[in-house]
C-alpha positions as CSV (number, residue, x, y, z in Angstrom):
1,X,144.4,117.2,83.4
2,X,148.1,118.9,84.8
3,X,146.3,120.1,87.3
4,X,144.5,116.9,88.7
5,X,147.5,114.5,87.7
6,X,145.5,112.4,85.2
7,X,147.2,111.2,82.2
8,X,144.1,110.2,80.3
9,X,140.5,111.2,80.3
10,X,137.1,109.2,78.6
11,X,134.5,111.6,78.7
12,X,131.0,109.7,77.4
13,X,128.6,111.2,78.8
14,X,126.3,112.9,75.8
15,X,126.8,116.5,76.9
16,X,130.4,116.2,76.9
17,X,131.2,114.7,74.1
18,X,129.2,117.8,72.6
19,X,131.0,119.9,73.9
20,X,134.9,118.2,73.6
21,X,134.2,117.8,69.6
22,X,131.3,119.7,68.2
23,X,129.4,116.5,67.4
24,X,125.8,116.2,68.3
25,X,125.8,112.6,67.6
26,X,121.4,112.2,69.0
27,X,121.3,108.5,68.0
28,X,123.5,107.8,71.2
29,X,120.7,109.0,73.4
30,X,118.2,107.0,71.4
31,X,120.2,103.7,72.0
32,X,122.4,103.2,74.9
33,X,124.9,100.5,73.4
34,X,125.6,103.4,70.5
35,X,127.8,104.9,72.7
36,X,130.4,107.8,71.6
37,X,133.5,108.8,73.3
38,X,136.3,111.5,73.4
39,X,139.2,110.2,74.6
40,X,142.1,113.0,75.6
41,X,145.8,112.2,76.5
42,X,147.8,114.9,78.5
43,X,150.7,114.8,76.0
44,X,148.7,114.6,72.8
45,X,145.7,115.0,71.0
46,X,142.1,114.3,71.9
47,X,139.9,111.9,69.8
48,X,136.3,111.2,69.1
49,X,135.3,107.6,68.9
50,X,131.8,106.9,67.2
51,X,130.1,104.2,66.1
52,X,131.1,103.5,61.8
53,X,127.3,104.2,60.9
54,X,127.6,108.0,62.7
55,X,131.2,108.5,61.0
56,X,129.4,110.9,57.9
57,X,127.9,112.8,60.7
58,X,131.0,113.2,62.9
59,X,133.2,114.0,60.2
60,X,130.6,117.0,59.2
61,X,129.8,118.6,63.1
62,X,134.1,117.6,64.3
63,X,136.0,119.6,62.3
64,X,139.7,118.1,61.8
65,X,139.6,116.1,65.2
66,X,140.7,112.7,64.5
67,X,137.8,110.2,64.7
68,X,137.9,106.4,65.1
69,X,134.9,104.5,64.9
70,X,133.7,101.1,66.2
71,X,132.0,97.9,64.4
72,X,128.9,97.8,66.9
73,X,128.3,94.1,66.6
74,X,132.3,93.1,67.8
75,X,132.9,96.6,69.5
76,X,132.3,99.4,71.8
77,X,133.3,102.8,72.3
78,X,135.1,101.8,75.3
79,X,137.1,98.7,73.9
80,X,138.1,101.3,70.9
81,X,139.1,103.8,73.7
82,X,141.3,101.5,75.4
83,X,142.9,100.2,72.4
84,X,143.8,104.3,71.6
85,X,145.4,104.5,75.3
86,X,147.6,100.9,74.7
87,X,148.9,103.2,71.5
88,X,150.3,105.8,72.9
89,X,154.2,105.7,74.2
90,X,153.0,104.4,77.7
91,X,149.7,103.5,79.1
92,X,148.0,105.7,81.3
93,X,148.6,105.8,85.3
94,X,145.5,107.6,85.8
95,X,142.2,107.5,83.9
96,X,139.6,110.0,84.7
97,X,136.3,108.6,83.5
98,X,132.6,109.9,84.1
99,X,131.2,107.3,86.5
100,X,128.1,108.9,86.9
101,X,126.8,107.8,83.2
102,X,129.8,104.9,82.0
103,X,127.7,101.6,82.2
104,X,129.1,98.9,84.3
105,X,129.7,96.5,81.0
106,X,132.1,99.3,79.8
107,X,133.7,99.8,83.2
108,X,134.7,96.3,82.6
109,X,135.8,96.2,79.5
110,X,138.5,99.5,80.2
111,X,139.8,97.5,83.5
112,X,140.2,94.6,81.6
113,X,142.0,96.0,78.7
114,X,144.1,98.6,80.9
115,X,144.9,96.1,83.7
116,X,147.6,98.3,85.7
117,X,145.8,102.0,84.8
118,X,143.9,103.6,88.0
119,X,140.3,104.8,86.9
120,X,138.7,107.1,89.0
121,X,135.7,109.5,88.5
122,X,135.9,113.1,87.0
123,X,132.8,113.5,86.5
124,X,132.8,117.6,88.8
125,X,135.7,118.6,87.3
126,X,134.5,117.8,83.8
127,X,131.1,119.6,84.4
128,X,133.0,122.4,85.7
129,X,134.5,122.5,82.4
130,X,131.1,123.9,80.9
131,X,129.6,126.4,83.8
132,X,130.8,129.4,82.6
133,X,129.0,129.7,79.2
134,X,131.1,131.2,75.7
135,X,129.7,134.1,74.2
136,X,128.4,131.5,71.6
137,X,126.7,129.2,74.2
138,X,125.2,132.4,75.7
139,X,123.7,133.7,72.1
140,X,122.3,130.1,71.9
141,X,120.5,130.3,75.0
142,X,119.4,133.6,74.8
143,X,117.7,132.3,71.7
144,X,116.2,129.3,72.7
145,X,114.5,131.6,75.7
146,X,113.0,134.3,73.8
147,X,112.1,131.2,71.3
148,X,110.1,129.3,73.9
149,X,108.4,132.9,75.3
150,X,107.5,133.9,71.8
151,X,105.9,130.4,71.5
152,X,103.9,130.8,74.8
153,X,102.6,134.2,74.1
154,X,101.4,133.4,70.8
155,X,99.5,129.9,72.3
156,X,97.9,132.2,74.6
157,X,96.7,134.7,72.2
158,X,95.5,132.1,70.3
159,X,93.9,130.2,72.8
160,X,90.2,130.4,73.7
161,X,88.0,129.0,76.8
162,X,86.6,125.5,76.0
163,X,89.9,124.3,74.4
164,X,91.6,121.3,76.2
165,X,94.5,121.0,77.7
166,X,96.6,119.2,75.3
167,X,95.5,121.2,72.5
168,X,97.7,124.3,73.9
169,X,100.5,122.2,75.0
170,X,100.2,121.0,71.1
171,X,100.2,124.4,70.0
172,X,103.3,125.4,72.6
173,X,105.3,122.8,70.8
174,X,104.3,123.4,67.5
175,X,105.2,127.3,68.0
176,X,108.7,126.4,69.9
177,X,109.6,124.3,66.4
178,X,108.1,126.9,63.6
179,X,110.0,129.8,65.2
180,X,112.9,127.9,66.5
181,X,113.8,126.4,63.0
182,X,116.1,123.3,62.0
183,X,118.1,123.4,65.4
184,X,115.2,122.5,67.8
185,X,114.8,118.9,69.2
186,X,112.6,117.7,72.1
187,X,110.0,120.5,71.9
188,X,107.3,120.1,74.3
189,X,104.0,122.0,75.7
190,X,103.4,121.5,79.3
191,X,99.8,122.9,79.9
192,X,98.0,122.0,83.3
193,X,94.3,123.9,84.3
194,X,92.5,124.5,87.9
195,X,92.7,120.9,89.7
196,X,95.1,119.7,87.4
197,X,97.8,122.5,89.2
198,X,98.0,120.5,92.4
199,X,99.5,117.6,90.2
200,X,103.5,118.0,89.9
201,X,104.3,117.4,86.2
202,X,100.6,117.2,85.0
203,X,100.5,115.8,81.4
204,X,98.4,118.0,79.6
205,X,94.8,115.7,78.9
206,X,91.8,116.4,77.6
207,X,90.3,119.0,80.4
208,X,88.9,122.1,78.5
209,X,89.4,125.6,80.1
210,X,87.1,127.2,81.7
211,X,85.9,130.6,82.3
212,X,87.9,131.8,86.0
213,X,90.6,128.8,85.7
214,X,94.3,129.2,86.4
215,X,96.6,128.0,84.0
216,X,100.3,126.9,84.1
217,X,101.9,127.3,80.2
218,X,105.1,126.3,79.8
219,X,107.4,125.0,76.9
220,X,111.0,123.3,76.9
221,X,113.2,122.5,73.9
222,X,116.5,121.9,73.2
223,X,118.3,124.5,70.9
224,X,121.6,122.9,69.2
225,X,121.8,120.8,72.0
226,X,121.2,123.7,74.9
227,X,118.3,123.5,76.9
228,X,115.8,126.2,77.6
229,X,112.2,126.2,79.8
230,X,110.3,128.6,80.8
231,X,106.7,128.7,82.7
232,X,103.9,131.4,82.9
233,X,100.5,131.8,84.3
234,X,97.6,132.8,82.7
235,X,93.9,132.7,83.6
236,X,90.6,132.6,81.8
237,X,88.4,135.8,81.8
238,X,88.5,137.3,85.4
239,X,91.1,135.5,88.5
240,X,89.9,135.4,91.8
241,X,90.7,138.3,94.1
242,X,92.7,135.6,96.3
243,X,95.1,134.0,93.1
244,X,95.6,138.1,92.3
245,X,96.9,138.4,95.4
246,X,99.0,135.2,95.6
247,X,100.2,136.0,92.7
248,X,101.6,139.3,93.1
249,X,103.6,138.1,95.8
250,X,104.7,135.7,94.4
251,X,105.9,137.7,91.5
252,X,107.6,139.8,93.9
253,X,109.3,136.8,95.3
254,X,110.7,135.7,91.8
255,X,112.3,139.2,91.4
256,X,113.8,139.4,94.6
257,X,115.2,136.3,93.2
258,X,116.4,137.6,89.9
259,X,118.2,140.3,92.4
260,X,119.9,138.3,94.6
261,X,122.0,135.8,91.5
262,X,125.4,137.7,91.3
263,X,128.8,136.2,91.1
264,X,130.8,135.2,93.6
265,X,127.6,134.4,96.2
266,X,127.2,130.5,97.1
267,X,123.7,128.6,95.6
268,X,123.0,128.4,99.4
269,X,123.1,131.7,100.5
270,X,120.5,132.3,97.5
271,X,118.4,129.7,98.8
272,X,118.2,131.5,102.4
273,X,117.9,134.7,101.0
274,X,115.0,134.1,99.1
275,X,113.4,131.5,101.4
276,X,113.8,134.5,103.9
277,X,111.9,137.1,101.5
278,X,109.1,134.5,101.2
279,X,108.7,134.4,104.7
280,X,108.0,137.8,105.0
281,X,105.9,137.8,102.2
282,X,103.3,135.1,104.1
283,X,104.3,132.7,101.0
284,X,104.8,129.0,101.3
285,X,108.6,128.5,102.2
286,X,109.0,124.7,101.9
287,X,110.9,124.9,98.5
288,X,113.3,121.9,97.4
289,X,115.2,124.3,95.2
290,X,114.5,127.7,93.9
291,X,116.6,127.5,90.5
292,X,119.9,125.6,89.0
293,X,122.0,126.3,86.5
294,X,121.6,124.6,82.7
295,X,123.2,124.1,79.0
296,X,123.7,121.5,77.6
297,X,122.0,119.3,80.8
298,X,118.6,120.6,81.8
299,X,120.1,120.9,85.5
300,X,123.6,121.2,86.0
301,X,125.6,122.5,88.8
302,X,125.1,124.6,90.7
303,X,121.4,124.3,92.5
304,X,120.2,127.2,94.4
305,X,119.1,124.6,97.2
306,X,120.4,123.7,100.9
307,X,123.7,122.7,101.5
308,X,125.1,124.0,97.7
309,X,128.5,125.8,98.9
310,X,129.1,126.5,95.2
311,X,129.7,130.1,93.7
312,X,127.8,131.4,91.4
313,X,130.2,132.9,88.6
314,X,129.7,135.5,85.6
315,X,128.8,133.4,82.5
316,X,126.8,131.2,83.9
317,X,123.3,130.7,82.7
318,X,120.5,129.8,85.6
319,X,116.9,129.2,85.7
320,X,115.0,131.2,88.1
321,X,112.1,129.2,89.7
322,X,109.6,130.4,91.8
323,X,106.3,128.2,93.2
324,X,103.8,128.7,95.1
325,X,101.8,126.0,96.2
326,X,98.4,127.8,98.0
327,X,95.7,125.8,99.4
328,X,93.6,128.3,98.4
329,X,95.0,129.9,95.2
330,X,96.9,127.2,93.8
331,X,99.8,126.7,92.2
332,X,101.7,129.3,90.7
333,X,105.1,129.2,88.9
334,X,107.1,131.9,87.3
335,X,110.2,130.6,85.3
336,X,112.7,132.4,83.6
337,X,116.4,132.3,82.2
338,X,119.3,134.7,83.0
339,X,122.5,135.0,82.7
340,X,125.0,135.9,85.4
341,X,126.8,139.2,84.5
342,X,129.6,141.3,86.7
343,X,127.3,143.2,88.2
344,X,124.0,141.3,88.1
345,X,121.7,139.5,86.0
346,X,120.3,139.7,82.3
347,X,117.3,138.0,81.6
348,X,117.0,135.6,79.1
349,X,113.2,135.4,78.6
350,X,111.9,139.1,78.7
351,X,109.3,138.8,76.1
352,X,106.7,138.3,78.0
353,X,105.8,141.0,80.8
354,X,105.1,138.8,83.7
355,X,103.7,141.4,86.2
356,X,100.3,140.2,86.3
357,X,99.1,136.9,85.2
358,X,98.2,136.5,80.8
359,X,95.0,136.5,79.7
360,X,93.0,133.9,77.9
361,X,90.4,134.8,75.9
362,X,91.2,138.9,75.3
363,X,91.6,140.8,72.2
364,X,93.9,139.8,69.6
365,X,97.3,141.3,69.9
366,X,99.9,140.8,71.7
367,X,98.6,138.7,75.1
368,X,96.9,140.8,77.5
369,X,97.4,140.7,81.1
370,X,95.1,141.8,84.1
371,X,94.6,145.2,84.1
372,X,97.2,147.1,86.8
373,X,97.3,150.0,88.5
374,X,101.2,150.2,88.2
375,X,102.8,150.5,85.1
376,X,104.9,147.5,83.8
377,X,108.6,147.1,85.2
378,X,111.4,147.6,83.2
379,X,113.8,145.2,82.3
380,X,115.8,144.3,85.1
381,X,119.0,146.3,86.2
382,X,122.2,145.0,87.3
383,X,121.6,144.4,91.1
384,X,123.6,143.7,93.9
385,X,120.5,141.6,95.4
């Protein structure tokens, strides 16, 4: 706030006010007039505004942070923000508020009620706030990775030709919750099967798998409020000799990836690098993005896309995303977490081997993949790409 000359901030947006106080207050995701609030004053003390129902809940999750809550059928989080700002000895010059999520009705009702206060946006200094993740964040996501691989590689050993689609997105989802525990929230399967690859965000439906099909697995969840995914390919019985192929290149693309994320490189530099290694790989180089960074958003900043100047920094968790969209084999995607260390990366998700596609329909045990000639990779080193 020194440093940007504003003498008050409202942060609103859901993410933020999880991470100013501590409070996971879901219900103001569920309705968009229960809004929350933190409101912070350069010479005092920051405060979290909730609606009176949510007050037991804040008081539980904010520690000793003052709360002040608002009567939802006369009030709003930002009428009760502005009447904390006319409190203190002078009203605010400058108001940093998060313009990006702050409805226009509340907008309002803070120019209204602070008549001679400047309100601009803070919303990339704000965010910037959480990119490097605390040791706690980091044992969080780590977590919710391994959580969400576990899940997958148990659907698959489970899993059998002539079950649907949905069925093993179900299972997915019900594994993500059973191991994940109390903390989990919007667990979800994301299963799609031969034709159904060529459809971008395919809800899984009632196709059943079939002997030679390639299948996309993948789970999300949130865990205490921080985001993991993670996608991997399996196939049923035998692949074709031409989705083998594709898909060892393409696995070779994701960890030239996973080598070239190291601090102090810009998101766009990534991009080329790996767009370059694609090239001369004979993949598909028409990517919109090959990864971004996430917590307590799915995507936050930075992207690994065109144009991203920003530098990647130690602490900073990313997912790695590599597609392959082949008229002959397919899709193919490969997603995993990591976290940027000094020298390099540490991945996240390293439960499942992904050298060569899983296996539906082998022996119990942990889930098979195609037979290789090369033995399978060890975990990844520190790199310097």
């Amino acid at each position: 706030m020194v440093a940007n000359d504003w003498d008050a901030v409202i942060a609103s947006l859901p993410e933020s006010v999880l991470y100013l106080s501590g409070a996971l207050i879901h219900t103001q995701q569920l309705m968009r007039r229960r809004q929350c609030a933190v409101v912070a004053v350069r010479e005092g003390t920051a405060t979290l505004v909730v609606a009176e129902v949510e007050l037991p809940l804040a008081r539980r999750m904010a520690g000793d942070m003052p709360i002040r809550t608002y009567n939802e059928l006369t009030e709003s989080a930002c009428s009760v923000a502005a009447a904390i700002l006319r409190e203190g000895s002078r009203v605010p010059a400058t108001l940093a508020i998060e313009r990006s999520y702050l409805p226009a009705l509340d907008h309002d009702v803070l120019t209204a009620a602070l008549p001679t206060t400047r309100v601009i946006g803070g919303d990339a200094e704000l965010m910037a706030l959480r990119r490097a993740k605390s040791p706690t964040e980091l044992a969080e996501l780590c977590a919710g990775a391994q959580t969400i691989d576990r899940a997958i590689d148990e659907a698959i050993r489970a899993a059998h030709p002539g079950m649907r689609e949905d069925a093993l997105s179900e299972l997915v989802r019900a594994n993500i919750q059973r191991i994940g525990g109390a903390g989990v929230s919007l667990a979800s399967g994301m299963v799609a099967a031969g034709e159904n690859l060529l459809v971008p965000h395919h809800h899984a439906g009632s196709r059943p798998l079939e002997e030679g099909d390639v299948v996309k697995v993948a789970g999300r969840a949130t865990f205490h409020g921080y985001y993991a995914q993670l996608a991997r390919m399996a196939v049923v019985g035998a692949a074709a000799p031409e989705f083998a192929d594709r898909y060892a290149r393409s696995r070779e693309a994701h960890r030239y990836l996973l080598g070239a994320l190291r601090p102090g490189v810009p998101a766009a530099q990534v991009y080329e690098e790996v767009i370059s290694k694609r090239e001369g790989l004979q993949l598909a180089a028409r990517l919109a993005h090959v990864g971004h960074s996430m917590g307590l958003e799915y995507m936050e900043s930075p992207k690994l896309a065109p144009g991203s100047d920003e530098l990647l920094e130690a602490g900073m968790v990313m997912q790695a995303t590599t597609v392959t969209n082949d008229a002959v084999a397919g899709l193919i995607q490969i997603v995993d977490m990591v976290a940027i260390e000094a020298g390099g990366v540490r991945i996240l998700s390293d439960v499942v081997d992904t050298t060569t596609p899983l296996v539906i329909g082998a022996a119990s045990g942990p889930a098979a993949s195609m037979p290789a000639d090369a033995a399978p990779p060890k975990k990844m080193e520190k790199s310097n790409g």
